[in-house]
ROBARO-905394 format. One record per residue (C-alpha): x negated, y, z negated; residue in three letters; residue number from 0. Coordinates in steps of 0.05 Angstrom, whole numbers, plus 5000, padded with zeros to 4 digits. Layout:
N
(node (X Y Z) "ALA" NUM)
...
END
This chain:
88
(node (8126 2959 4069) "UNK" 0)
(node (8084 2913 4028) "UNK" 1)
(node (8018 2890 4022) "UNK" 2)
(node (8028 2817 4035) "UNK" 3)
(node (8049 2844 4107) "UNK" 4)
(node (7979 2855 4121) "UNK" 5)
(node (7963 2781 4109) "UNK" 6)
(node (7969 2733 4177) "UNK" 7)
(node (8003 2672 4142) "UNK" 8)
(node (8004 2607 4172) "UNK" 9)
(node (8064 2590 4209) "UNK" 10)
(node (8126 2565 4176) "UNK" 11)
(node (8124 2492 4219) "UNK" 12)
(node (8050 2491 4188) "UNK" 13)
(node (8068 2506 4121) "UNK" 14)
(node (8117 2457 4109) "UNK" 15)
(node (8083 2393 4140) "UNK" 16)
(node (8015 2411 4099) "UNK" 17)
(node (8034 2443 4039) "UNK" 18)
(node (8059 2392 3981) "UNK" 19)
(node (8117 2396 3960) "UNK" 20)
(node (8109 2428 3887) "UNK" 21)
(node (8087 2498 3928) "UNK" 22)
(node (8132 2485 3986) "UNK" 23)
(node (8195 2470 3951) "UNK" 24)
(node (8238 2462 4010) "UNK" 25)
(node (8309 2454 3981) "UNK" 26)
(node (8301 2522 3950) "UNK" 27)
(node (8256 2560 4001) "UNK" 28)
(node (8297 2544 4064) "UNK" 29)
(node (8351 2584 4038) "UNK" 30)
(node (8319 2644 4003) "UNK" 31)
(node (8270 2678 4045) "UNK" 32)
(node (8241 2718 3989) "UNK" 33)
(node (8224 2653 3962) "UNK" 34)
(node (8198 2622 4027) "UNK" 35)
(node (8149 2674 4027) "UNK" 36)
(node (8120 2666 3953) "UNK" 37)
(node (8109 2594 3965) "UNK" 38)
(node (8069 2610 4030) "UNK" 39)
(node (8029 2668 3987) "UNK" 40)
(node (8019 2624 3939) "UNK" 41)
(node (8001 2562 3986) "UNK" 42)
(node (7951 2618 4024) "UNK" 43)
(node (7917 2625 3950) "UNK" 44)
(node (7906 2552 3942) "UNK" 45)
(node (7880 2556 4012) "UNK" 46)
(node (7831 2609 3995) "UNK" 47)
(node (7809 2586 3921) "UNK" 48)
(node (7788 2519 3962) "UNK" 49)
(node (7749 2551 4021) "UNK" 50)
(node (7712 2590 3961) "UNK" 51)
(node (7688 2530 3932) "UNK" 52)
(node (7676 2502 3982) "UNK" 53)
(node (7632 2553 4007) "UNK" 54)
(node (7608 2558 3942) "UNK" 55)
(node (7581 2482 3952) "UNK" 56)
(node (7553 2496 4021) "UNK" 57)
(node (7509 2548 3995) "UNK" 58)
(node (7490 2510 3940) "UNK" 59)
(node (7468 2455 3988) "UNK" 60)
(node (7434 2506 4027) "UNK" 61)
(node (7392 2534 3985) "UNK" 62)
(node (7375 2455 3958) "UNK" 63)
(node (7354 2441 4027) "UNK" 64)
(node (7312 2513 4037) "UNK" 65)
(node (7269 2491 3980) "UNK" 66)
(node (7264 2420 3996) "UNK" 67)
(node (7232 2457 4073) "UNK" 68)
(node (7192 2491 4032) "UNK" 69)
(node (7155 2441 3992) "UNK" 70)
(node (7148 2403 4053) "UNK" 71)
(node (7119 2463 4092) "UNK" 72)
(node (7063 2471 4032) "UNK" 73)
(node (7045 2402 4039) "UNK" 74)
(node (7038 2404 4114) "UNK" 75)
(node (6993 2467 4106) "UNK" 76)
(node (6953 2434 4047) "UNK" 77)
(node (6939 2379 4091) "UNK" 78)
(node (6901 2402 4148) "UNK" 79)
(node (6847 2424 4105) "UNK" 80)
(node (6843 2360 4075) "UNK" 81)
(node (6848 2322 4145) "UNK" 82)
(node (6786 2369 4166) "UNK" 83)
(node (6747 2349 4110) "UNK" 84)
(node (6760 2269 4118) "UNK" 85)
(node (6742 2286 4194) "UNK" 86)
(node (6669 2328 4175) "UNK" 87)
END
């Protein structure tokens, strides 16, 4: 038993209409199902390396858009005092 056993791969339909070609390699993986199943690891690590990035990006945004809440948040508190003084 291997460890890529433990890994829920995307089905074999799904693999071959999204993965390209270069990783798919249908004229050789058809045949050879040792083969087959590198190409899907392999496509499952491309998935993966893009999720991370994209998650990497995402929290990257986040944390852009935290501090931009934050400098407004200051300025709304900053401001009452100021509006109480125009008002007195």
């Amino acid at each position: 038993r291997s460890k890529h056993e433990e890994i829920e791969l995307v089905s074999l339909e799904e693999f071959y209409k999204e993965a390209p070609p270069e990783i798919s390699r249908p004229a050789i993986t058809l045949s050879e199902p040792h083969q087959q199943t590198l190409a899907r690891l392999d496509w499952e690590l491309e998935q993966r390396k893009r999720l991370a990035e994209r998650y990497k990006e995402c929290l990257t945004s986040k944390e852009k858009i935290l501090k931009e809440i934050e400098v407004k948040k200051e300025y709304l508190s900053s401001l009452q005092p100021r509006l109480n003084s125009i008002m007195q």
